[in-house]
N, C-alpha and C positions, 0 to 999 in steps of 0.2 A: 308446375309440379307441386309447389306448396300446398296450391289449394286443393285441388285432386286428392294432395294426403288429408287435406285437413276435412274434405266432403268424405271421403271414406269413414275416417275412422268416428264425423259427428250423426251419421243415419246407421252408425252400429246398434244403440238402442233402439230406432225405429221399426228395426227387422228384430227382433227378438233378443240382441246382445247387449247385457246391461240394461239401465234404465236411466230417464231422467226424472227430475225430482226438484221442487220449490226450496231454494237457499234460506240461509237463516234466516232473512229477514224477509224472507216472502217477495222479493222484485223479482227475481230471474230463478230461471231455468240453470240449473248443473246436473253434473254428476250421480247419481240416486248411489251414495255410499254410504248407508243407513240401515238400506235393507240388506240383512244376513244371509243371502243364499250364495250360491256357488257360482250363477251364474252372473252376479255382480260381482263380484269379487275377484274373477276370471277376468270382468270386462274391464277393472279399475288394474289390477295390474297389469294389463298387456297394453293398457291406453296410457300407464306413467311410464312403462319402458320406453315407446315407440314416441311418442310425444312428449319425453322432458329427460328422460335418460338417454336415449341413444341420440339427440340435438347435442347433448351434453358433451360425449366424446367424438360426435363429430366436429365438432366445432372448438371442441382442445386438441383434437390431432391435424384440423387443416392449421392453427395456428401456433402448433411447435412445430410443423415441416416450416411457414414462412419466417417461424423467424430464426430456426435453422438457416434455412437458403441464403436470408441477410447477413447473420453474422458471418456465413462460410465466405459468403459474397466479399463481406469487408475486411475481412484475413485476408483475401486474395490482393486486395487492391493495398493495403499495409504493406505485404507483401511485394509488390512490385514498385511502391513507392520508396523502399529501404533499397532494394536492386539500384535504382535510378537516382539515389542520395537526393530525392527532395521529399519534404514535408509530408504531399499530399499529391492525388493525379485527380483529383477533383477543383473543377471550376467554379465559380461562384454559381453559376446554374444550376452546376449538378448539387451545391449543398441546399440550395433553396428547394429543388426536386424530393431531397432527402427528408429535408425538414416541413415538407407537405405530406410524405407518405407515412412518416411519424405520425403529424397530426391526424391524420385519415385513419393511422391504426391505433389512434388514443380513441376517437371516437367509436370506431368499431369493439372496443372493448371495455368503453362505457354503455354500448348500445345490448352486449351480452352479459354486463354485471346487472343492467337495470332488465332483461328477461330473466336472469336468476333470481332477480329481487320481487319480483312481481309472480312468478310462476311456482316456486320453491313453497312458498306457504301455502298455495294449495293442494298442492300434490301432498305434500308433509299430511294436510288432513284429508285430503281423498284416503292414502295409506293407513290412517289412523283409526278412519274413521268405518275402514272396511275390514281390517284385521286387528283393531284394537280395542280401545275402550270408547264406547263413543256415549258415554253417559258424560266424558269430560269433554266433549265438542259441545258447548251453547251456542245460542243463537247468533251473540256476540262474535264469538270466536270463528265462527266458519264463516259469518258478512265478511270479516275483514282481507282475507286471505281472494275470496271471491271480487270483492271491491280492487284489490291490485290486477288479478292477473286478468279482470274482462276491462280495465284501464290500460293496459301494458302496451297498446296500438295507438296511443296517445305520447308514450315517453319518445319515440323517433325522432318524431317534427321537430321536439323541444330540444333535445342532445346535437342534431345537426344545427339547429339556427344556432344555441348559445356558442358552440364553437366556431362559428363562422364568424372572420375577422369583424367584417365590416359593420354585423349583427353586434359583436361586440364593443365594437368600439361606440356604437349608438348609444348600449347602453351605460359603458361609460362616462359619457357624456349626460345620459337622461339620470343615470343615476350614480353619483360621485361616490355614495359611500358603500357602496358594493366592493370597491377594493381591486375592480376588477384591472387584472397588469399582464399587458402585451408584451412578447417578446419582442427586443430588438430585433431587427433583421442584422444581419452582417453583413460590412462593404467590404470585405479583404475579397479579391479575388486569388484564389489560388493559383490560377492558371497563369497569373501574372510574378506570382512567385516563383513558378515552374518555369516559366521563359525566362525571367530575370538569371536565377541561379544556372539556367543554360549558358547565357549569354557568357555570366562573368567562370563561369567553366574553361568556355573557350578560347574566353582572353586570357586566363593564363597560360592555358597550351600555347595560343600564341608567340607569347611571350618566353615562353621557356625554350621553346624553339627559335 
């Protein structure tokens, strides 16, 4: 589906809608947000909505419903562990489960600061540069913007290996003064706290009886 969107909206200028045009620094092919007419300008703004704004709120509202759903989720399970006077109804598995889907949603949200970081300075001068002043856009200034965001399919590989343990701990090893520090895992099993304070429950109803 991605790509579908993304062939649609890059043979827009092909057919007649918008233009492309040689980057500051003359290597690549962008945006033609230079030329003043109506019909660039049409093409730069319905191509910064659809391709960096509307990513924008989709990807801020799938990710305050999940972490809606989690906090609701851990209310519920507090909740029934106060009911039941123990601690926690989590086992040592399930916090290890927990503390993977953390890490999976630290990376996914390094994987959307580094598309904001890479995609944001262009669009900034695509918009600038088609409804503003573009006598202040140099040659300088628009390479660099273009240099992140045609890099940005580069930053993935790198965010998933460095946070993978084992990746990590390599380079730990290969490089000491990187600094880099592993969580402990946790050996408390909970569920063995949850039987334990079962057990000695029942031994005093026993005994009271």
């Amino acid at each position: 589906m991605s790509w579908i969107w993304a062939l649609g909206w890059s043979i827009c200028p092909l057919v007649g809608w918008g233009a492309y045009a040689m980057d500051g620094i003359m290597g690549t092919c962008s945006y033609d947000y230079v030329s003043q007419n109506m019909n660039n300008k049409s093409h730069i703004l319905a191509a910064t909505f659809a391709n960096y704004i509307l990513p924008i709120i989709i990807i801020a509202g799938c990710y305050y419903f999940i972490v809606h759903a989690v906090f609701r989720h851990e209310e519920e399970l507090r909740a029934q562990a106060k009911k039941m006077n123990v601690a926690s109804l989590r086992s040592n598995n399930d916090q290890q489960q927990v503390s993977a889907e953390i890490r999976i949603a630290k990376v996914s949200i390094m994987n959307v600061s580094m598309w904001l970081t890479a995609w944001t300075p262009f669009a900034v001068i695509c918009i600038m540069g088609t409804w503003g002043d573009v006598s202040k856009i140099t040659p300088l200034v628009s390479a660099i913007p273009v240099i992140l965001a045609k890099t940005s399919c580069a930053y993935n590989p790198l965010i998933y290996a460095i946070s993978h343990p084992k990746y990590r701990e390599c380079l730990k090893q290969m490089f000491p003064w990187m600094c880099i520090v592993e969580e402990k895992k946790s050996v408390v099993d909970n569920q063995s706290v949850i039987t334990e304070k079962t057990e000695m429950t029942e031994t005093v109803k026993c005994e009271s009886a």
